[in-house]
C-alpha positions as CSV (number, residue, x, y, z in Angstrom):
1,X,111.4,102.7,-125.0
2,X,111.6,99.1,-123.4
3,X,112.6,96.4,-125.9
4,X,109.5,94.1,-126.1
5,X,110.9,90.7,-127.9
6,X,114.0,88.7,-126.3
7,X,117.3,88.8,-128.3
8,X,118.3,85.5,-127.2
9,X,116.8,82.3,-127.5
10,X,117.7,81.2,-124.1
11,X,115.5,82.8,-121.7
12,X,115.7,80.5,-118.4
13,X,118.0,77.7,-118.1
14,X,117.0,74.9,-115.3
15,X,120.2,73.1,-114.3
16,X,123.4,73.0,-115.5
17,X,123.4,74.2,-119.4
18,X,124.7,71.9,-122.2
19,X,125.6,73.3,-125.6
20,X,127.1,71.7,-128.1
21,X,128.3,72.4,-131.5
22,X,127.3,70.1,-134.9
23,X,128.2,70.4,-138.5
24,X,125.1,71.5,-140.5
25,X,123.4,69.1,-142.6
26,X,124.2,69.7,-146.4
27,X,122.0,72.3,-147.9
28,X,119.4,71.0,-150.8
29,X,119.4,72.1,-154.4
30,X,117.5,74.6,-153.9
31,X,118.8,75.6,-150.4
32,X,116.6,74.7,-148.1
33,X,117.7,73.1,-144.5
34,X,118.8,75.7,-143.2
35,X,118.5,76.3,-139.2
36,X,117.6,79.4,-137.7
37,X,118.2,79.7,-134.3
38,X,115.1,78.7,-132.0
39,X,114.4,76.2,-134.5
40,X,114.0,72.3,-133.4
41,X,116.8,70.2,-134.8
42,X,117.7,66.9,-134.7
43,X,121.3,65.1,-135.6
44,X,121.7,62.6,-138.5
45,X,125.1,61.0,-139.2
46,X,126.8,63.2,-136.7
47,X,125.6,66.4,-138.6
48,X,122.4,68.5,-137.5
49,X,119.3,69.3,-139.6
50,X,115.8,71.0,-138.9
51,X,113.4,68.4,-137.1
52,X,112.1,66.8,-140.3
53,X,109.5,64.2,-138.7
54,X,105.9,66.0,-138.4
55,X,104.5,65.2,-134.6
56,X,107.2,62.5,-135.0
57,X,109.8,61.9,-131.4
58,X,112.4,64.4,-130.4
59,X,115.3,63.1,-128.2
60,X,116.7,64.6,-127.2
61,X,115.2,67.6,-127.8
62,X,117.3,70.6,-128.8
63,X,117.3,73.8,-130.1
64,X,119.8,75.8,-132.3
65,X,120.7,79.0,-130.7
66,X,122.5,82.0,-131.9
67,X,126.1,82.8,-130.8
68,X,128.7,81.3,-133.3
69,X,130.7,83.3,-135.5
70,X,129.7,82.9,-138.9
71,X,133.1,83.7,-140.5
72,X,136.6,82.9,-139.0
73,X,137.5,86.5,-139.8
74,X,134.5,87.9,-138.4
75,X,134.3,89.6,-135.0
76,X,130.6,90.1,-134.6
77,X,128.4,87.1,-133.2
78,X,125.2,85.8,-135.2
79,X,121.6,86.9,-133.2
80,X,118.7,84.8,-133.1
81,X,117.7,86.1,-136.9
82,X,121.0,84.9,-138.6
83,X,120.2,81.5,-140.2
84,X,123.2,79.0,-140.2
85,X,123.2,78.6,-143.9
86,X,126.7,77.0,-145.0
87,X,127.3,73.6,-145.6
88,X,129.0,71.7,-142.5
89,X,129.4,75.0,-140.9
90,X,129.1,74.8,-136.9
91,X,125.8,75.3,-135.6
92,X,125.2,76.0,-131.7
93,X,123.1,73.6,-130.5
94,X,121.4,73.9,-126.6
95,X,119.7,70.4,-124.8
96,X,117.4,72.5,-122.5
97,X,115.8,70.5,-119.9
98,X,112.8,70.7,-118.5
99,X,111.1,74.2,-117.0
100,X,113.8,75.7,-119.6
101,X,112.0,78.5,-121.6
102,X,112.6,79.0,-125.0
103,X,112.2,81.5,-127.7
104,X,111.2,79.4,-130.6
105,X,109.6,79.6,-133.9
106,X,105.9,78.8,-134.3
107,X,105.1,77.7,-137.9
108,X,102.8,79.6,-139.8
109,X,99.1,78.8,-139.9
110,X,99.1,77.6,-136.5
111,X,97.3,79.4,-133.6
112,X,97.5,77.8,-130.1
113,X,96.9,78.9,-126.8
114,X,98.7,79.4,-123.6
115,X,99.9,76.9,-122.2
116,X,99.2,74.6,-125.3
117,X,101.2,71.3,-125.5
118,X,103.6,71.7,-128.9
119,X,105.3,69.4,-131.3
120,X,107.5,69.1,-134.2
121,X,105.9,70.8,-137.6
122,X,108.8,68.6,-139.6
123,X,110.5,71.9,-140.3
124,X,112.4,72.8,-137.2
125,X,109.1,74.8,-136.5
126,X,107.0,73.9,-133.6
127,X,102.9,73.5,-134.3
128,X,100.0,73.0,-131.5
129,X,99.7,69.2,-130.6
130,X,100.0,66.4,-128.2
131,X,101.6,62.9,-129.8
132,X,105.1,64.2,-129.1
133,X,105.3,67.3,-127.0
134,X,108.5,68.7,-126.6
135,X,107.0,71.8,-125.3
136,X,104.4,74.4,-123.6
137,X,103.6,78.0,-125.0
138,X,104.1,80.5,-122.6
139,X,102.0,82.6,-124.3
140,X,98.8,82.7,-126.8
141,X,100.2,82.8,-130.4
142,X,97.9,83.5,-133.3
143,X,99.6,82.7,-136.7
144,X,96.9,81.3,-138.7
145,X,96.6,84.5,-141.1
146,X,101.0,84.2,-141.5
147,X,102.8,82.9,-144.4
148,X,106.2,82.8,-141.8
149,X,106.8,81.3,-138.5
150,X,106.6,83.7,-135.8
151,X,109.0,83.6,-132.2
152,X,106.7,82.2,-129.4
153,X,108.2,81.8,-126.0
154,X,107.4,78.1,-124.6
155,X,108.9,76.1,-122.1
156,X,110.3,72.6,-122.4
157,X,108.5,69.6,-120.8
């Protein structure tokens, strides 16, 4: 059977790539700041963090993507559903530039259409809008019933 959802959150690179790698943030109390790949991000003090400002300016923009090892002992690479999770841990970052496609998270309650403009949802999650764009969805996306982001593909503007 043919695989329906991308395993990677790169899915067309235009130009030359640029990844970089970033400390994560410190974690909250109660855990939360966390960065899944496909999320928005943003870097604070050197360190990177979920977007946290709601329709509020990305740049650059960049996405974390999977690829790191989690552990120093560990052989297997992290995929797009392994959160970075540990404190000042490196997280793969990506600066796609525009006509890039991305498979990034849509937050949940949101329903947008294709080729919808979207923004920052503060969370690293993307939701329909125009003040900021940072991208387009690819395809139609109908969350509003979800109480989790879903992956939408979408292409950077």
């Amino acid at each position: 059977m043919a695989k329906t959802n991308p395993s990677t959150i790169v899915l067309k690179e235009v130009g030359e790539a640029l990844y970089k790698e970033y400390p994560l943030a410190p974690l909250d109390a109660s855990g939360n700041g966390a960065i899944t790949p496909g999320m928005l991000v943003e870097l604070t003090a050197g360190e990177v963090r979920p977007h946290s400002t709601q329709a509020g300016l990305a740049a650059p923009v960049t996405f974390a993507v999977e690829g790191l090892n989690l552990d120093a002992s560990s052989l297997t690479m992290g995929d797009i559903d392994t959160d970075y999770d540990d404190d000042n841990g490196a997280v793969k970052t990506w600066f796609p530039k525009s006509g890039s496609e991305v498979y990034a998270l849509l937050k949940a309650g949101d329903n947008v259409a294709r080729h919808a403009l979207l923004e920052s949802a503060s969370d690293g999650y993307l939701q329909g809008g125009t003040t900021n764009p940072v991208a387009r969805a690819l395809e139609a996306k109908n969350n509003s019933a979800g109480s989790a982001a879903v992956r939408i593909k979408v292409e950077a503007i």
